[in-house]
Each structure stands twice: as structure tokens, then as C-alpha cells.
LUMSE-506091 format. One record per residue: y, x, z of N, C-alpha, C in turn; residue number from 1; residue in one letter. Coordinates in steps of 0.05 Angstrom, whole numbers. Example, Ala and Ser with C-alpha at 12.3 -4.5 7.8 and 13.67 -1.06 7.14 Angstrom:
2
REC n.north n.east   n.up ca.north ca.east  ca.up c.north c.east   c.up   n res
REC    -114    264    156      -90     246    156     -66    264    156   1   A
REC     -45    257    142      -21     273    143       1    258    157   2   S
//
This chain:
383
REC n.north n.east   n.up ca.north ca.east  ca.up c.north c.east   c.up   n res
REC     -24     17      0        0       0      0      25     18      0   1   X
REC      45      5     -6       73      24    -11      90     11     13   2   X
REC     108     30     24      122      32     38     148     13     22   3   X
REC     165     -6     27      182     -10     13     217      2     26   4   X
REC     234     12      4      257      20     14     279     -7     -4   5   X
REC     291    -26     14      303     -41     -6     335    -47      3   6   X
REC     348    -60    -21      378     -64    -23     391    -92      9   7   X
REC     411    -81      9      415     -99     21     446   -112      9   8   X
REC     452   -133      1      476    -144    -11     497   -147      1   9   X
REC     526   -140     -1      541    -147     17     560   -170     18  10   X
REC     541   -196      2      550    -207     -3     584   -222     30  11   X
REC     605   -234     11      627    -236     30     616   -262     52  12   X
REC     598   -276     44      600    -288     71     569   -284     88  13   X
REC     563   -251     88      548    -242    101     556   -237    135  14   X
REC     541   -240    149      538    -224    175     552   -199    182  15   X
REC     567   -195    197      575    -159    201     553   -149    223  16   X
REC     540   -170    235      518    -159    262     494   -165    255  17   X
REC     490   -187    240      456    -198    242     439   -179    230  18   X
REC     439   -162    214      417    -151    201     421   -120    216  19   X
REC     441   -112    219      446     -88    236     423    -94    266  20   X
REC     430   -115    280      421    -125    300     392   -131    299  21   X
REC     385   -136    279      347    -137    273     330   -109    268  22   X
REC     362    -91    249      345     -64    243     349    -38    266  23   X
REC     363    -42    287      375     -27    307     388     -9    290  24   X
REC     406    -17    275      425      10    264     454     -1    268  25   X
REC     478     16    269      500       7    276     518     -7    253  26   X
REC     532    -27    266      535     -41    251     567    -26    224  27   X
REC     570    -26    205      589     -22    191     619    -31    178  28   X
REC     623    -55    196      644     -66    189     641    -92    166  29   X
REC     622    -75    153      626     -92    130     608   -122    132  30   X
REC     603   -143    112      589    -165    107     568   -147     95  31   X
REC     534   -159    113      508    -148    103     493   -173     99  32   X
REC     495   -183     73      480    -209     75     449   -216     69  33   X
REC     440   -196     48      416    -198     39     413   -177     34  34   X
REC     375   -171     47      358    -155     33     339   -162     28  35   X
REC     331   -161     -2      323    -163    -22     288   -139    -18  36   X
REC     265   -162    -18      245    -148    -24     230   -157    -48  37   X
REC     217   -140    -63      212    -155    -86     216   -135   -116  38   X
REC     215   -150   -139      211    -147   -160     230   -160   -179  39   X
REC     257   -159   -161      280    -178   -177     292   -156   -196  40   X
REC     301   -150   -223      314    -129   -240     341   -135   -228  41   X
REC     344   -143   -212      380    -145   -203     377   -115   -174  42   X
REC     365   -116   -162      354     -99   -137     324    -99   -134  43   X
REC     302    -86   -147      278     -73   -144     284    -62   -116  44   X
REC     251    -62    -98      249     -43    -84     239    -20    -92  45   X
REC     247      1    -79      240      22    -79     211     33    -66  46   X
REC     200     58    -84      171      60    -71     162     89    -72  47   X
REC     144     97    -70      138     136    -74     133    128   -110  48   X
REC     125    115   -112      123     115   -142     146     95   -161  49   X
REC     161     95   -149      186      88   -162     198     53   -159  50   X
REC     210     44   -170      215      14   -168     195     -4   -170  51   X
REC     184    -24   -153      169     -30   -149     173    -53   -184  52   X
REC     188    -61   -196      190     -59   -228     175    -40   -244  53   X
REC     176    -17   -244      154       4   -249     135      6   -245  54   X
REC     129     -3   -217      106      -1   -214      82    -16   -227  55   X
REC     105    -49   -231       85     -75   -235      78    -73   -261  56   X
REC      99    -65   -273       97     -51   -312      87    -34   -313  57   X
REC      80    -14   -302       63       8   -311      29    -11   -313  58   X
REC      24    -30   -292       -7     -34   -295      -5    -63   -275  59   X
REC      -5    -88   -290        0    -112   -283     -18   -124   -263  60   X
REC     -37   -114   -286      -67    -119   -272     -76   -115   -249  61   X
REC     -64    -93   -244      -81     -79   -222     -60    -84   -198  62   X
REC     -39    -88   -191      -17     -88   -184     -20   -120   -179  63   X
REC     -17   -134   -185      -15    -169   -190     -46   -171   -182  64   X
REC     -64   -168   -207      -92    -179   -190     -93   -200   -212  65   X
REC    -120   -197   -233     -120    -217   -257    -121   -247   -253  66   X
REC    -116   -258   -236     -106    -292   -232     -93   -290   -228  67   X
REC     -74   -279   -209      -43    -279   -220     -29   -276   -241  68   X
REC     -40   -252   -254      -23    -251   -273     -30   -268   -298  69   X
REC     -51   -282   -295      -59    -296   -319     -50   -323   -307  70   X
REC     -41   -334   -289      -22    -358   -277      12   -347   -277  71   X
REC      17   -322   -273       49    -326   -267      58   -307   -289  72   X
REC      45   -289   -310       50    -272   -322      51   -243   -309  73   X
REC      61   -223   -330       59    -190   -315      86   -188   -297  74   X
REC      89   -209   -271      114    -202   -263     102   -217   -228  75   X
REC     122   -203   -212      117    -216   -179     132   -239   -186  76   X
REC     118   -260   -180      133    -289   -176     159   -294   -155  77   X
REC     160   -282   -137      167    -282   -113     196   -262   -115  78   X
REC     216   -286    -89      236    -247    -86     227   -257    -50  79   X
REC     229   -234    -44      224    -239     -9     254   -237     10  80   X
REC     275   -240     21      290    -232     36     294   -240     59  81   X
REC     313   -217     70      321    -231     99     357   -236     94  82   X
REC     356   -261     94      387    -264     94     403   -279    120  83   X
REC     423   -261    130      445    -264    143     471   -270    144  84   X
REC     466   -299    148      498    -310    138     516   -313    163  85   X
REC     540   -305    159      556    -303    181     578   -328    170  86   X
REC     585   -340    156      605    -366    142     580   -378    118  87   X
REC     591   -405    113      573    -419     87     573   -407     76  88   X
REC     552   -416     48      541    -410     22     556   -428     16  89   X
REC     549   -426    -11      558    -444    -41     554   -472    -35  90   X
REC     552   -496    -30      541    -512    -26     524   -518    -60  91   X
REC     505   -522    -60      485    -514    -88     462   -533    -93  92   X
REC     447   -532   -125      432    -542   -118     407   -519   -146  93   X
REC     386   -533   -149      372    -518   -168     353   -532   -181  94   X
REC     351   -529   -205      336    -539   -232     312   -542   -220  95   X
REC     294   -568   -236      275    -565   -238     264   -539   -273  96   X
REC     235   -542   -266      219    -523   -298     223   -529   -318  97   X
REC     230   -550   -319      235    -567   -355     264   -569   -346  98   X
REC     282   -574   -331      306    -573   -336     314   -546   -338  99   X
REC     308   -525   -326      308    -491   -327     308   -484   -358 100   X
REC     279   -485   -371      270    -491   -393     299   -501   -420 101   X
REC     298   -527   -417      321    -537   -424     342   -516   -433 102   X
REC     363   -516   -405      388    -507   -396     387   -479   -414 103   X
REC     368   -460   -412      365    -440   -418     360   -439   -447 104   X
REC     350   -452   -456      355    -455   -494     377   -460   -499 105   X
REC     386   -483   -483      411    -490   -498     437   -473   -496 106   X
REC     429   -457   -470      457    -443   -479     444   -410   -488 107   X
REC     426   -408   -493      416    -392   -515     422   -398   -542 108   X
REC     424   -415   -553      429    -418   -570     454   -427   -580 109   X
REC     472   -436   -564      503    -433   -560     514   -413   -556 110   X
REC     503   -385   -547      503    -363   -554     520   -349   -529 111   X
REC     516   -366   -510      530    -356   -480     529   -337   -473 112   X
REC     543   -321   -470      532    -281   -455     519   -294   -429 113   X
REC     495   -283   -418      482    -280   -395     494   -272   -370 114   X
REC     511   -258   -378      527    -258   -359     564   -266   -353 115   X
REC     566   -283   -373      583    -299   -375     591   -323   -337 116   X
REC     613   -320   -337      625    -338   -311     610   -363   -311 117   X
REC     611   -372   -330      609    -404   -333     583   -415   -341 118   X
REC     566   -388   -350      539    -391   -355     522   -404   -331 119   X
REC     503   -426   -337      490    -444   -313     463   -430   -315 120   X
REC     447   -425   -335      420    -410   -318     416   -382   -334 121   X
REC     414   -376   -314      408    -340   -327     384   -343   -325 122   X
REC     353   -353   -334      331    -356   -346     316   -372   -341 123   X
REC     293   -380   -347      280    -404   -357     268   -409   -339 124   X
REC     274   -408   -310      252    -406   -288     259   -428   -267 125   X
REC     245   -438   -258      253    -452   -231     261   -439   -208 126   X
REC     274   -449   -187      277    -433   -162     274   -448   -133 127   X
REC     250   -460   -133      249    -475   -104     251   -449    -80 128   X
REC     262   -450    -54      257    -434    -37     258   -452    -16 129   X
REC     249   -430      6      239    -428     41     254   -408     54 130   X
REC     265   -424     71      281    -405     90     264   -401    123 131   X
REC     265   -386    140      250    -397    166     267   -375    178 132   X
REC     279   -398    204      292    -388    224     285   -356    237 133   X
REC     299   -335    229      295    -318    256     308   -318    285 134   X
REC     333   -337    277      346    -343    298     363   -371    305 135   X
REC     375   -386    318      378    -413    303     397   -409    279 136   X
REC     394   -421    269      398    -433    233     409   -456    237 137   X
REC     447   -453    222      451    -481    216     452   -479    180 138   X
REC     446   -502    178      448    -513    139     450   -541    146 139   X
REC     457   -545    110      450    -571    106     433   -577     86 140   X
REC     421   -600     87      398    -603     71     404   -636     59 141   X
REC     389   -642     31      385    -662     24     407   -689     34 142   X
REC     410   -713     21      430    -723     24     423   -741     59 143   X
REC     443   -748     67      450    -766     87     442   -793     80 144   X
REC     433   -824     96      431    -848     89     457   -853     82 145   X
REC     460   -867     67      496    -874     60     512   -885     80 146   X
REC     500   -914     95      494    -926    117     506   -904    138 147   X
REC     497   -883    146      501    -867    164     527   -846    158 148   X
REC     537   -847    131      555    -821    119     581   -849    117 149   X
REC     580   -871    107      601    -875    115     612   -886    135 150   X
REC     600   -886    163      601    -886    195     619   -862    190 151   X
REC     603   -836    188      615    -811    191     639   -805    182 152   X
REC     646   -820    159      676    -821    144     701   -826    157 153   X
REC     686   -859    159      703    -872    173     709   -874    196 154   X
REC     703   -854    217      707    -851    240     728   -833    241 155   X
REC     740   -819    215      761    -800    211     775   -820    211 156   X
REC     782   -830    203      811    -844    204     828   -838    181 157   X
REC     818   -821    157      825    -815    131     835   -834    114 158   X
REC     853   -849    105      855    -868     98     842   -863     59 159   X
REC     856   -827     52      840    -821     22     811   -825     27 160   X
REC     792   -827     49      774    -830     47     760   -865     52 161   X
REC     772   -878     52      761    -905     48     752   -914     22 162   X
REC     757   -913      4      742    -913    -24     716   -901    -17 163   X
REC     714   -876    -11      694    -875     -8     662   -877     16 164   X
REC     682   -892     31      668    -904     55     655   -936     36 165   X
REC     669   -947     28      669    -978     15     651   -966    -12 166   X
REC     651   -949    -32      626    -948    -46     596   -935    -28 167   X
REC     604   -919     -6      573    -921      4     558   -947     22 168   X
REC     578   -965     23      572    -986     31     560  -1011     17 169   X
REC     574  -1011    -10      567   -1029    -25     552  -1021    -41 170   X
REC     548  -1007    -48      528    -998    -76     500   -980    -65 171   X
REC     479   -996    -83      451    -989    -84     461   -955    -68 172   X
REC     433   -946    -65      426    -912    -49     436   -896    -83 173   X
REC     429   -897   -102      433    -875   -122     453   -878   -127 174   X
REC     461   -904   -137      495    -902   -143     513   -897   -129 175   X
REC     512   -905   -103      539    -894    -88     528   -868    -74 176   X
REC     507   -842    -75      511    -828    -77     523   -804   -100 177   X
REC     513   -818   -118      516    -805   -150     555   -819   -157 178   X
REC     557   -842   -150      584    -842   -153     604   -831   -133 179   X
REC     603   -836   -108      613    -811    -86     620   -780    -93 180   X
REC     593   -766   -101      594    -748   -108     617   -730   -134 181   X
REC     617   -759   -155      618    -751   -177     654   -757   -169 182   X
REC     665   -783   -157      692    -780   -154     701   -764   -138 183   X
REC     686   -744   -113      694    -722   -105     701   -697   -124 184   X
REC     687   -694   -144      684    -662   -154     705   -671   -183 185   X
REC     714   -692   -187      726    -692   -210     759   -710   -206 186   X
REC     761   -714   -172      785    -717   -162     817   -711   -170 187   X
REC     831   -712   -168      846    -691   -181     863   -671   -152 188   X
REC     862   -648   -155      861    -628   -144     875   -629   -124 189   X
REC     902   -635   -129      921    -635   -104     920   -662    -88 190   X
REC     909   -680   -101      899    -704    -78     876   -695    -62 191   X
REC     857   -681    -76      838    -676    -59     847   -650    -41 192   X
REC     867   -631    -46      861    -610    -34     877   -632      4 193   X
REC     896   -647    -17      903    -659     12     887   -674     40 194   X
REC     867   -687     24      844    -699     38     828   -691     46 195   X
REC     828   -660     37      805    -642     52     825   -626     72 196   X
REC     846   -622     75      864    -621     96     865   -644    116 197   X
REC     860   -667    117      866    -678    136     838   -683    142 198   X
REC     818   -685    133      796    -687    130     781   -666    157 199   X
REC     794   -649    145      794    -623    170     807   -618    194 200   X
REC     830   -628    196      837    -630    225     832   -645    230 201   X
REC     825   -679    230      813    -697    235     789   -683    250 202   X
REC     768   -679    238      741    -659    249     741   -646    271 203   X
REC     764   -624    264      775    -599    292     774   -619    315 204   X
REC     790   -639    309      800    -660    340     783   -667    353 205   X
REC     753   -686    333      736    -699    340     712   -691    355 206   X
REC     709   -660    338      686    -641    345     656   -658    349 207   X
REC     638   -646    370      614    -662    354     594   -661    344 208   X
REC     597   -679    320      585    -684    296     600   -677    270 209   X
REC     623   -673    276      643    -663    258     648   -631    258 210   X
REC     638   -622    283      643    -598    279     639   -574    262 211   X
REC     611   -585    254      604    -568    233     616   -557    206 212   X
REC     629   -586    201      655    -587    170     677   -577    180 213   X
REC     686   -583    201      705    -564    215     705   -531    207 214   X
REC     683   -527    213      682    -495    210     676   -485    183 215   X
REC     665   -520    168      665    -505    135     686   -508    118 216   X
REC     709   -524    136      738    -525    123     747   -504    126 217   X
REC     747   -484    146      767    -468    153     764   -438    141 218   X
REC     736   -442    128      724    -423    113     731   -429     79 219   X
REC     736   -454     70      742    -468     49     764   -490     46 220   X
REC     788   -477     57      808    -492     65     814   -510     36 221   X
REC     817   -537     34      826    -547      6     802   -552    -24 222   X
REC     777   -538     -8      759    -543    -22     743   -566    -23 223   X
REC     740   -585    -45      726    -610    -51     693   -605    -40 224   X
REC     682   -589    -40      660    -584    -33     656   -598      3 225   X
REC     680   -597     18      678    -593     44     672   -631     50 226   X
REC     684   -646     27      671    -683     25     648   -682     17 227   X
REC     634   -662     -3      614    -658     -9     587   -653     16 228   X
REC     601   -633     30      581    -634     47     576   -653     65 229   X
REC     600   -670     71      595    -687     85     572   -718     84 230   X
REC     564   -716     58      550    -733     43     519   -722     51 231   X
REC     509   -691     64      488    -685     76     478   -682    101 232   X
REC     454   -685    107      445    -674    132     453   -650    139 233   X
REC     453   -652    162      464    -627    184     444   -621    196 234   X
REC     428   -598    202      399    -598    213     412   -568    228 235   X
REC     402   -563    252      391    -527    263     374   -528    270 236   X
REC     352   -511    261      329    -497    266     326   -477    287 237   X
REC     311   -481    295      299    -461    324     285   -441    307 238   X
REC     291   -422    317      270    -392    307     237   -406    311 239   X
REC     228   -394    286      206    -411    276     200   -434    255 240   X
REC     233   -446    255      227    -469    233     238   -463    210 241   X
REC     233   -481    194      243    -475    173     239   -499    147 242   X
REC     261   -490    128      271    -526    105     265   -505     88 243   X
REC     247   -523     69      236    -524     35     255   -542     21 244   X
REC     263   -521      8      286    -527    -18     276   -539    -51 245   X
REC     270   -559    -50      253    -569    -77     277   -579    -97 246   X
REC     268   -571   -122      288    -581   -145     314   -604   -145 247   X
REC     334   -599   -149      351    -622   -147     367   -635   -116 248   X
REC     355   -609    -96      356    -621    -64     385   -606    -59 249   X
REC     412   -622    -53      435    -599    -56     426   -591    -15 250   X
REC     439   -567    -25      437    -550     -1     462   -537      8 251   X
REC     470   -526     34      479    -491     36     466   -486     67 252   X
REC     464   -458     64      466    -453     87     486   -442    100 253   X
REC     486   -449    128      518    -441    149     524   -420    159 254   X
REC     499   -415    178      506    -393    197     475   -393    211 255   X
REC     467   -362    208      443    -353    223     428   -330    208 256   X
REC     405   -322    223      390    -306    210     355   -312    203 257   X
REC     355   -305    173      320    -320    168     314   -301    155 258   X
REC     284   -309    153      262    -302    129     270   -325    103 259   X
REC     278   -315     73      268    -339     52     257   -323     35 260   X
REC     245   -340     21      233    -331     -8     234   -355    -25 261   X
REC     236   -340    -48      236    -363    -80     229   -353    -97 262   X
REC     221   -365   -117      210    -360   -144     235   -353   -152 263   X
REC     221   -329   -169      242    -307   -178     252   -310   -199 264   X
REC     279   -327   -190      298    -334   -213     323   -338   -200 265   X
REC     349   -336   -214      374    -341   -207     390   -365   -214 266   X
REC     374   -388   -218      392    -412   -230     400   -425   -208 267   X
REC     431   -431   -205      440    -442   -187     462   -460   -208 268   X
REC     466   -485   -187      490    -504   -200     505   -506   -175 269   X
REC     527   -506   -174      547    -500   -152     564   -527   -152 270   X
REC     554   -541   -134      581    -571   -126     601   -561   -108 271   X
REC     609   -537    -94      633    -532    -85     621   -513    -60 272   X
REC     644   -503    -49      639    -485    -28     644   -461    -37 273   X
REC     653   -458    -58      653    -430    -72     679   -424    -97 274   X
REC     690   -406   -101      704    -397   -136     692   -398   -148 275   X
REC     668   -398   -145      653    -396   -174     652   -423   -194 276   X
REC     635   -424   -214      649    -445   -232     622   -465   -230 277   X
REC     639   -484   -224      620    -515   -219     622   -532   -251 278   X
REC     602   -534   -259      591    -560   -279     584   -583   -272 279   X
REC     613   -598   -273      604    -623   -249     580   -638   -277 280   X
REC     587   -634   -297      561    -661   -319     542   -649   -314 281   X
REC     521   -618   -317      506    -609   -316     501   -613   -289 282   X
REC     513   -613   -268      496    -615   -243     494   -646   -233 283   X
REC     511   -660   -246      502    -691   -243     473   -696   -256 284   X
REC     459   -673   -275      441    -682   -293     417   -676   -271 285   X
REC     417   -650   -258      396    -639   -237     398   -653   -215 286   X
REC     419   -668   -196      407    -670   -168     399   -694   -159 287   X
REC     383   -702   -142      367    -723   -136     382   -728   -125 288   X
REC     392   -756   -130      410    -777   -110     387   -792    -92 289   X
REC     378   -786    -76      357    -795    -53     368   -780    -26 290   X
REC     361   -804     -6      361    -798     22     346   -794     27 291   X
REC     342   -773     49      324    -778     73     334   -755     91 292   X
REC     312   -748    105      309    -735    127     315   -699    115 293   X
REC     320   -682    130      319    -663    125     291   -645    112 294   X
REC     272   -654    126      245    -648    129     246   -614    143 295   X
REC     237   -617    175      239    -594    177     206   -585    184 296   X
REC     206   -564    173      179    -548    168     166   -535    192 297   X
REC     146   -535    205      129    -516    230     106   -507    227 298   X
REC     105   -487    221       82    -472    215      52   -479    220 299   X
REC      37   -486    214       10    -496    209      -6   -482    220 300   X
REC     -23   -478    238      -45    -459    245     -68   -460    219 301   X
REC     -78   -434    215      -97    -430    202    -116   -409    205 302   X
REC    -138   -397    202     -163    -381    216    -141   -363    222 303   X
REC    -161   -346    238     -155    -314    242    -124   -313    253 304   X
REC    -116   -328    263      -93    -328    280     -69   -331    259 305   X
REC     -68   -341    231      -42    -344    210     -30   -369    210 306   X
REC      -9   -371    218       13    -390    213      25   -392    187 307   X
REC      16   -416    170       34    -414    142      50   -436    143 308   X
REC      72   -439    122       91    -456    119      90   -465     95 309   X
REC      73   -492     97       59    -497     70      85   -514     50 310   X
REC      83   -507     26       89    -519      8      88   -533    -10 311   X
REC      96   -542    -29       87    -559    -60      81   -533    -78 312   X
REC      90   -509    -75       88    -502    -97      65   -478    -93 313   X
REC      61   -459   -119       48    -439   -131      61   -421   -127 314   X
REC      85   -404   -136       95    -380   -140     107   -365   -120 315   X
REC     103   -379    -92       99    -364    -71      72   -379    -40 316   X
REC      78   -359    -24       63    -375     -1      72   -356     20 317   X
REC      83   -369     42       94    -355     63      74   -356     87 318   X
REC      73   -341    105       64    -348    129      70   -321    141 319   X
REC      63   -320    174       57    -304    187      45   -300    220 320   X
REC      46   -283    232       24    -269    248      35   -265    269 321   X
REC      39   -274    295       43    -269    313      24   -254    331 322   X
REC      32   -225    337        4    -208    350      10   -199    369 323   X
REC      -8   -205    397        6    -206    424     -19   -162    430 324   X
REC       2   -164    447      -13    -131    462     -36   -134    458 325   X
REC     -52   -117    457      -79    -117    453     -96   -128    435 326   X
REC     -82   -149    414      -98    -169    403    -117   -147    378 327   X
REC    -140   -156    375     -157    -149    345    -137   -145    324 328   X
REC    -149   -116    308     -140    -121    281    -141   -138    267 329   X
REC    -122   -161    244     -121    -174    227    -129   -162    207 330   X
REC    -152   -167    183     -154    -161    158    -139   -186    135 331   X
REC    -120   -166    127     -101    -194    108    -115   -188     80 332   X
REC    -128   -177     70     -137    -165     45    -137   -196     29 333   X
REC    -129   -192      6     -128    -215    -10    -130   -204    -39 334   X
REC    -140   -219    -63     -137    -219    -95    -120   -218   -111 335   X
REC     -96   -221    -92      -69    -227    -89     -50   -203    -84 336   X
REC     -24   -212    -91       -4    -188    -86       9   -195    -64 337   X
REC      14   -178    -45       31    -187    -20      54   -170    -13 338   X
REC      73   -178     -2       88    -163     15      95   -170     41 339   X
REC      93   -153     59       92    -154     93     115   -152    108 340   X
REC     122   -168    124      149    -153    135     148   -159    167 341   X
REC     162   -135    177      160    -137    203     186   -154    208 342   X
REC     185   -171    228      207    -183    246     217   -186    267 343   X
REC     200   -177    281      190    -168    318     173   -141    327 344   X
REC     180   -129    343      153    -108    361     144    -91    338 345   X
REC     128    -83    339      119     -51    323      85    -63    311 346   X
REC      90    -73    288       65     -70    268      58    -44    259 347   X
REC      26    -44    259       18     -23    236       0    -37    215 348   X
REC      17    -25    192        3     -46    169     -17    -17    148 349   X
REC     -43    -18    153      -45      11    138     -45     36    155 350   X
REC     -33     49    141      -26      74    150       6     78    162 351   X
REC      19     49    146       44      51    153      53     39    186 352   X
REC      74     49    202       77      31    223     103     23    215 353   X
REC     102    -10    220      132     -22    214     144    -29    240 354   X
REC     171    -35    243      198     -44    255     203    -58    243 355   X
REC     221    -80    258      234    -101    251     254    -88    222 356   X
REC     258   -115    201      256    -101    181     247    -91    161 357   X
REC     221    -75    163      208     -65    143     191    -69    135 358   X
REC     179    -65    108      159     -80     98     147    -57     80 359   X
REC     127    -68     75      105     -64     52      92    -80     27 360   X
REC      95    -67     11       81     -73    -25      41    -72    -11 361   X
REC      34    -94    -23        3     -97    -21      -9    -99    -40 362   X
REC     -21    -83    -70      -29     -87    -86     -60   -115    -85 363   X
REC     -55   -124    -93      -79    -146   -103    -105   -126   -101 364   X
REC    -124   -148    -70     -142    -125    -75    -148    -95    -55 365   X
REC    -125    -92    -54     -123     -67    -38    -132    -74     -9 366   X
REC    -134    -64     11     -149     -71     44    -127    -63     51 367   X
REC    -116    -94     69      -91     -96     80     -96   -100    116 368   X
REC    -101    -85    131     -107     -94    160     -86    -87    175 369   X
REC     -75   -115    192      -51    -104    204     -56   -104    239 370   X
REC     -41    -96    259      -49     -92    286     -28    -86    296 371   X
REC     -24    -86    322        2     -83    346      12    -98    361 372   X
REC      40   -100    368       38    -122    377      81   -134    366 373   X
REC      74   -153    356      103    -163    346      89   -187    327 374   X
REC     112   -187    298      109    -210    288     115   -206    245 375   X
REC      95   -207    243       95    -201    213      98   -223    194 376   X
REC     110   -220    182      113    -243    154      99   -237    137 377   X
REC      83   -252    125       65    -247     91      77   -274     75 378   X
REC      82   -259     44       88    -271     30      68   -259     -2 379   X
REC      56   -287     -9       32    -276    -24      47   -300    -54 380   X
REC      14   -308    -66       17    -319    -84      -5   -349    -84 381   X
REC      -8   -374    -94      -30    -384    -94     -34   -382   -119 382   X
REC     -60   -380   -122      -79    -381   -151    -101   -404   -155 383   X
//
């Protein structure tokens, strides 16, 4: 197995403590938001034998493990990270395979640079992910009952916001979320930047249940996104849990530190929370106007002492290992490609010993036995 050495992003609304604080190294001043394990061409890990991109291209086969690669192609399905958000994300959402599919011809053949601002999928892939608390986790997830969002409205005292208290009242569950939505993001600017101003001190006063928008106004002062969120669940997770992000489910996350992984692709549609450039038609086309619950995720017992966090999908599978003093070696060996990461106490995975933080490349195949005492993440493949 390979030792992995990987990137960590600085993205701006990263952490200045959380990932410093997991890896015992001092902290830098700067925002450390993501590190990136994996097989992404944006940040490869690093290995004795070079980018773990190299490695998978030099010999697929052997590296992947022939059901994988004859289910996901010559590539790791998976990106693995630990991300640390210290202010919101984007508030976002993400393609389904045939809308990916889609999106990605069409502006292939409109002739979009790839890396163009305004470009919506940089490739043909889906991107469901899994986040799991390392520490509590606030986000939001999936939409709110309408019933319950325009309670929440109208308890501001917003008068710009009664329209849209009165369409989540009167109109069917899809339409008055899909119309809510749609007269938020195409408002016109200086009315809205005003209503998300009062919108926001209103909140500050009330605290709460409001508090949360509170703190995403003040991070996104004037931003339409901040009615947007209000239209979602508000969920925090206890270290241990964790929300599955399925096609079309708008999301962000707030503030905390996790384990996620997703199928290794970068298509995001952005309804606000961010500069970047929002497609309000294209993302009216992706997101599921449905309520419900957040759905929050708890790890499943399964043999040999593994906790997984099961999913709908194929192109990843998460779980992990809580291993108390003394406990028996785990044999993780699988057909499969894995990567390991420590998150607690002192694993030895191999020959390697991990710290919080660090991980390991598991070729498909190879004898993976881990032991010590802390808390390891595996992130594999199903076949």
C-alpha cells in the first residue's frame, strides 16, 4: 500500500484551526479548507511512485482490480476528503447521470471553454456525496415543508416577504417551492438586496431558529441566496453522523469538520451563497422541488467490528473502524481499491503507522490489516 501525501485547498471560507487542529500542526493564518485524497487531476495524491494518477494509468488493472474497472472504467471513482469549513458554502445543488450527460454535450458542442466562468459541468459525471461529522456539523439539507417555511417567514415581520409566505401557503408542495425559489433568484437586485437586509436583522433579534441565517447573512450580506436558504432544513450532526447528498437535493454546508466523499466529478449548480455564476433556468431544470426530512445517516454495524454509511449508490462506499486498546487485528483486504484514513489515536495500516489525518492508497487485492487503537475511515468501491 502507498503512503499518501495530499493537497490541502485554501479555499476562503475554510477553517484557520480545524484541520491544523486534527493534524497537530500550527495553525497558519490562512483558510485550510480541503484535503483532497484521491485521484482527482485537479490535486492527485502523492505517492513513492508518483501521483497516485500515475499510478492508476500506468496499470488499471492491477491498481483498480478487474470489476472495477470494468464497472467504473481505468479511473478511482471516488475523491476522499476532509473538509473544514469555518463560514458557508455555495448554497448548491448537483446533476443527476443523464442530466450530467446532457449538460456536458450541450455545452460541448456550444463550444464552451471548460474552464470558462459560466460553464455548468465540467464533465459528464454525476456527483452524489457523504459528509460524516468529525465534529458537530451545521448544513442544510433538502427543502423545508412549505407549511413550516412560511411560519418561519412570517414570524420576521418582513413585509417584502409576504408574497412569499402566501405562495407557500397556497400552492401545491412543487409549485410553491419551484415558484418561491424561482421569484427569489430572479428578483430584481436592489429589492432583494434590501430584503435580505432586513431579512437579516430581523434574524440577529430573533435568534433561535433564525440564527443560523443570521450568521449566513453576515457572511453574504445582500445575497439572494440567504431567502434561499431559508426555504431548507437546518440539521447539526453529532460527530458520527452524517447527510447523503443525492441528485437535485440543494445543499450547503455551514460550519464544522467532516469526512466526505463523491463520485469524482465537479458539477455544481450554484442558487446563491456565492460570486460565482448562478444559472437560475439550468438549475430550475436539476432540483427536486420535494420536502422532507433531512435524512440523517448512523452508521450500520456490520461483521468484524465495520461501521458503514450505506448508500444508494456504486461509485463509492464509506465506512469505518473504531479500535479500542488492545483490540485484534482487522483484515480489510478487499478486490477493491481503497483508501484509509486515520481520524483519531494511532493506526497501523501495513507497515505504515497513521495519525489523525493520514492515509493510505490500497491497491485492489493487496492485504490490508489494520490495528491500534483510534478510528479509521475506509472508503472503497461497490461492484
Amino acid at each position: 500500500m502507498d503512503r499518501l501525501d495530499n493537497t490541502v485547498r485554501p479555499y476562503a471560507w475554510g477553517s484557520t484551526t480545524a484541520l491544523p487542529g486534527l493534524l497537530g500542526t500550527l495553525p497558519s493564518g490562512e483558510p485550510q479548507a480541503e484535503m483532497w485524497m484521491g485521484a482527482h487531476p485537479g490535486a492527485p495524491s502523492r505517492t513513492g511512485r508518483g501521483t497516485l494518477v500515475e499510478v492508476i494509468d500506468a496499470d488499471p488493472r492491477r491498481e483498480l482490480g478487474p470489476a472495477a474497472t470494468a464497472k467504473f472504467g481505468p479511473r478511482l471513482p471516488f475523491l476522499l476528503k476532509l473538509l473544514a469549513a469555518g463560514a458557508p458554502l455555495s448554497l448548491q445543488v448537483h446533476p443527476d447521470l443523464e442530466q450530467a450527460k446532457e449538460g456536458y454535450a450541450d455545452e460541448e458542442r456550444r463550444g464552451i471553454p471548460v474552464d470558462a466562468p459560466y460553464r455548468n459541468y465540467k464533465d459528464a459525471n454525476h456527483k452524489p456525496e457523504l459528509i460524516c461529522a468529525l465534529t458537530e456539523f451545521d448544513g442544510l439539507c433538502g427543502f423545508r415543508d412549505p407549511a413550516g417555511t412560511a411560519d418561519l417567514l412570517a414570524g420576521l415581520g418582513v413585509d417584502s416577504l409576504k408574497p412569499y409566505v402566501d405562495l407557500l401557503r397556497a400552492r401545491p408542495e412543487d409549485a410553491a417551492l419551484r415558484e418561491v425559489l424561482t421569484a427569489v433568484l430572479t428578483a430584481d437586485p436592489e429589492d432583494m438586496r434590501r430584503t435580505v437586509t432586513e431579512t437579516a436583522a430581523a434574524c440577529a433579534h430573533l435568534g433561535g431558529a433564525y440564527a443560523p441565517y443570521a450568521d449566513i447573512a453576515h457572511h453574504y450580506p445582500g445575497d439572494p441566496g440567504v431567502i434561499a436558504a431559508m426555504l431548507l432544513n437546518h440539521v447539526r450532526l453529532q460527530p458520527g453522523e452524517a447527510l447523503f447528498l443525492g441528485a437535485g437535493i440543494p445543499h450547503a454546508y455551514l460550519n464544522g469538520l467532516g469526512v466526505e466523499i463523491m463520485a469524482n466529478s465537479d458539477n455544481v449548480l450554484r442558487c446563491g451563497l456565492t460570486p460565482k455564476h448562478v444559472d437560475v433556468p439550468e438549475l430550475l431544470r436539476v432540483v427536486r422541488f420535494e420536502a422532507g426530512d433531512a435524512g440523517v445517516l448512523r452508521p450500520e454495524a456490520a461483521p468484524d467490528g465495520e461501521e458503514v454509511y450505506a448508500t444508494p449508490i456504486d461509485e463509492f462506499r464509506l465506512s469505518r473502524y473504531v479500535l479500542p486498546e488492545g483490540a485484534a487485528a482487522h483484515d480489510l483486504t478487499r478486490d477493491t481499491p481503497q483508501i484509509l484514513l486515520c481520524t483519531a489515536g494511532t493506526v497501523r495500516a501495513g507497515e505504515h503507522e497513521l495519525t489523525p489525518g493520514h492515509s493510505v492508497f490500497v491497491p485492489a487485492g493487496e492485504k490490508a490489516e489494520v490495528s491500534g487503537a483510534g478510528t479509521v475511515f475506509r472508503a472503497t468501491v461497490v461492484v
